[in-house]
Every structure is written in structure tokens, then in C-alpha cells.
C-alpha positions as CSV (number, residue, x, y, z in Angstrom):
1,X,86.9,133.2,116.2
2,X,85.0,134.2,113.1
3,X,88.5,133.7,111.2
4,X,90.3,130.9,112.5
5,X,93.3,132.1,114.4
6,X,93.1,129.7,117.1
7,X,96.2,130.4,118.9
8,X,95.2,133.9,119.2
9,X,92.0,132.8,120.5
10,X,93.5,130.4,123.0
11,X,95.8,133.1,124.2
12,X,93.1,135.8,124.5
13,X,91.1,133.1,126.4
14,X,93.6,132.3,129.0
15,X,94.3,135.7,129.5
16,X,90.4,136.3,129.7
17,X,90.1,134.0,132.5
18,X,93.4,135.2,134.3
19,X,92.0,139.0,134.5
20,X,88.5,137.3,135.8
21,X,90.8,135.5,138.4
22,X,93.2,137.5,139.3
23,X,91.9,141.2,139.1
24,X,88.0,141.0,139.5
25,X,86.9,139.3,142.8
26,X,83.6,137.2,142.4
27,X,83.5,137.6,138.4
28,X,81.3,135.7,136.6
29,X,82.9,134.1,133.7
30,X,79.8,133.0,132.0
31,X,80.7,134.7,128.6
32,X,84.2,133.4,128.5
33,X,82.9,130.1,129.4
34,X,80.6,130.0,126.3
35,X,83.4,131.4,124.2
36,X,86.2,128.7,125.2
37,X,83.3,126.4,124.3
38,X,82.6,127.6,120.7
39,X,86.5,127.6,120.5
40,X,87.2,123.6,121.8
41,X,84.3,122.8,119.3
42,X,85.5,124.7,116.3
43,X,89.2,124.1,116.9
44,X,88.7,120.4,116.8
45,X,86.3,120.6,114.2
46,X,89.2,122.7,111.8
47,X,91.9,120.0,113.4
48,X,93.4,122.6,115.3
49,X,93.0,119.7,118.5
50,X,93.7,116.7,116.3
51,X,95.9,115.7,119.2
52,X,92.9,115.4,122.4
53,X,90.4,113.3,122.4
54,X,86.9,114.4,120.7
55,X,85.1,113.1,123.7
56,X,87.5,114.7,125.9
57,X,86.8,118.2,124.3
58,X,82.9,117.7,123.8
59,X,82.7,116.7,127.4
60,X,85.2,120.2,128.6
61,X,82.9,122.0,126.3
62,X,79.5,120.7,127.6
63,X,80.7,121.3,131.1
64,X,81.8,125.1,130.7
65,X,77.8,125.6,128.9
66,X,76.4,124.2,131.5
67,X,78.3,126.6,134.1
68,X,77.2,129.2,131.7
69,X,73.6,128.2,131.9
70,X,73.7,127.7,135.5
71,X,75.0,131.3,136.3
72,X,73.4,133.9,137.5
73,X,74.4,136.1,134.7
74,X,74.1,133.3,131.7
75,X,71.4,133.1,129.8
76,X,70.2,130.3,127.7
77,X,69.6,131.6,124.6
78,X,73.1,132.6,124.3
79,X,74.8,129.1,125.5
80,X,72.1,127.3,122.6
81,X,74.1,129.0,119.7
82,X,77.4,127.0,121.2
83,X,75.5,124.2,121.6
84,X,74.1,123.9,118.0
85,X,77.6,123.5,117.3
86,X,77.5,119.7,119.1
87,X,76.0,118.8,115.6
88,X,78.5,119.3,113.3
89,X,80.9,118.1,116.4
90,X,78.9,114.6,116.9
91,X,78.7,114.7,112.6
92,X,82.3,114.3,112.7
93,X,83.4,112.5,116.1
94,X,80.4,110.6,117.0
95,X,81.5,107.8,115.2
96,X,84.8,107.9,118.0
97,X,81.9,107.3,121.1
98,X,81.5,104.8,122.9
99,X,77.9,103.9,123.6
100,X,78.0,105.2,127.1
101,X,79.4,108.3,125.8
102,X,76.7,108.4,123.4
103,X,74.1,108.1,126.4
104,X,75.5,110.7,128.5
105,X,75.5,112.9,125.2
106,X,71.7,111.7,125.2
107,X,71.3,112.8,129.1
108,X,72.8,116.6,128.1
109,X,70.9,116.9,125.1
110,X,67.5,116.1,127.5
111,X,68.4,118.8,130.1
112,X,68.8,121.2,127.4
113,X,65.0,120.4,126.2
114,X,64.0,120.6,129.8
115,X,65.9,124.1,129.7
116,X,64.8,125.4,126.7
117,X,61.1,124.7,127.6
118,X,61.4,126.2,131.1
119,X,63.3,129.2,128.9
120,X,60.7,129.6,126.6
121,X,57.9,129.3,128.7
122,X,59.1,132.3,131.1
123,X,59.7,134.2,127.9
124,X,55.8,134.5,127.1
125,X,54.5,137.7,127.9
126,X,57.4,139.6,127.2
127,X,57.7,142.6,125.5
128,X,60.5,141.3,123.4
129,X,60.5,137.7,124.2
130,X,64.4,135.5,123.4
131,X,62.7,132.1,122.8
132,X,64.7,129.4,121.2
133,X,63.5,128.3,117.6
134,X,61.7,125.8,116.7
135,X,64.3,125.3,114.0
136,X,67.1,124.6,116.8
137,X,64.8,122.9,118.6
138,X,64.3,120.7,115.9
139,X,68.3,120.5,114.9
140,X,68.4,119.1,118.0
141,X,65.7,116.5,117.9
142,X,67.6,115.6,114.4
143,X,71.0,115.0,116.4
144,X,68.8,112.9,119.1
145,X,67.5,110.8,116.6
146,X,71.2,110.7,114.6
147,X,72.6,109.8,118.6
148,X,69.7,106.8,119.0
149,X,70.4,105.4,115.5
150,X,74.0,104.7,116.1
151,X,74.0,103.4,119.5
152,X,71.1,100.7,118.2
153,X,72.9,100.1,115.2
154,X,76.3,99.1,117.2
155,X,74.4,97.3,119.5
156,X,73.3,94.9,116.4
């Protein structure tokens, strides 16, 4: 998805999961999960979805990380790089949300700081540690703080 062919990305993806289905017993999808994430992000972010819902496709997309980060196989670090992309995504669709959307946003964005803490904690020690960075960390705060703004300001 690095160049946007999105039809070849959506076909490779369903075929993806139909091999995991149908040929592997017990697969764990965990890496085509995070990939049909990044692509339901990106491809509604380049219009490619103009015709679904945003909140609709954020919520498919937040629910295919989290299965990824709940794995046994996933790991964090990895599913965080998707989920930077809910920044750009809320930049462009938040506006679309209602205010309970916005809170359930809120409640995903605080299990991923509970994650990432839990993930960065058990990464001390290590001979090469995968922390998350404070700079992503921080994005995120960012998009908290973008996500409180606009729920108080329609509330006014």
C-alpha cells in the first residue's frame, strides 16, 4: 500500500485471509489484521471509501488492531504504527462524530496508553528493547487533547 492501488490491496487482502481460513488450521492473522487496518484508514483517507461511513471504517479498523494486539503472535509496537494513522483519520473525519463516538475514540485511545506503558515497561532490560516513542506517545496525547476540544466545544 506504499503506492495506492487499493483494489489490488483489497484483493490481496481477501485472498490473504481466505488462505489463513481455508488452508492453515488455527492461523493467526495478526499481520493481515494490521494491514487491512492501514488499508481502511488510508483508503478512506485517499477517498478510495468515500462511499462507508468514517466512523464505520475507524471503528472496523480499531477492532482488527485490537485483535492484533490481543494475539498471541501481535505485538504492540507494530499495531502503534497503524494506529498513528487515527490522526490524520480523526483530522479529516472527526468532524463527522458524534460525541459518543468521540468518547469511545477517547476509551481506545486510553487502552492504548495503558498498553503502551505495560509495553514499554516489560521492554526494560532488554538487550534490544522495541519501546514506543515518546514522540508517538505524544502524537497521541496531541489527538486526545484535539478529541476533548471538540466534544466540549459542541457541547457549548
Amino acid at each position: 500500500m506504499d503506492v495506492p492501488d487499493f483494489e489490488r490491496a483489497e484483493s490481496t487482502l481477501d485472498k490473504a485471509y481466505e488462505c489463513a481460513t481455508n488452508y492453515r488450521r488455527n492461523f493467526d492473522t495478526f499481520q493481515i489484521d494490521t494491514q487491512k487496518a492501514r488499508f481502511l484508514l488510508q483508503a478512506s483517507l485517499s477517498g478510495h471509501l468515500k462511499d462507508s461511513d468514517p466512523y464505520e471504517v475507524f471503528f472496523e479498523a480499531s477492532t482488527l488492531l485490537k485483535k492484533a494486539v490481543y494475539s498471541k503472535k501481535g505485538k504492540l509496537n507494530q499495531v502503534i504504527t497503524q494506529v498513528m494513522l487515527f490522526i490524520p483519520y480523526y483530522n479529516e473525519f472527526g468532524k463527522h462524530f458524534s460525541n459518543q463516538q468521540k468518547n469511545l475514540l477517547l476509551r481506545t485511545l486510553e487502552d492504548y496508553f495503558d498498553l503502551i506503558e505495560k509495553w514499554n515497561a516489560g521492554q526494560q532490560g532488554k538487550a534490544r528493547p522495541r519501546t514506543i516513542s515518546k514522540r508517538n506517545i505524544d502524537n497521541l496525547s496531541q489527538l486526545r487533547q484535539t478529541i476533548l476540544m471538540s466534544a466540549t466545544q459542541e457541547n457549548t
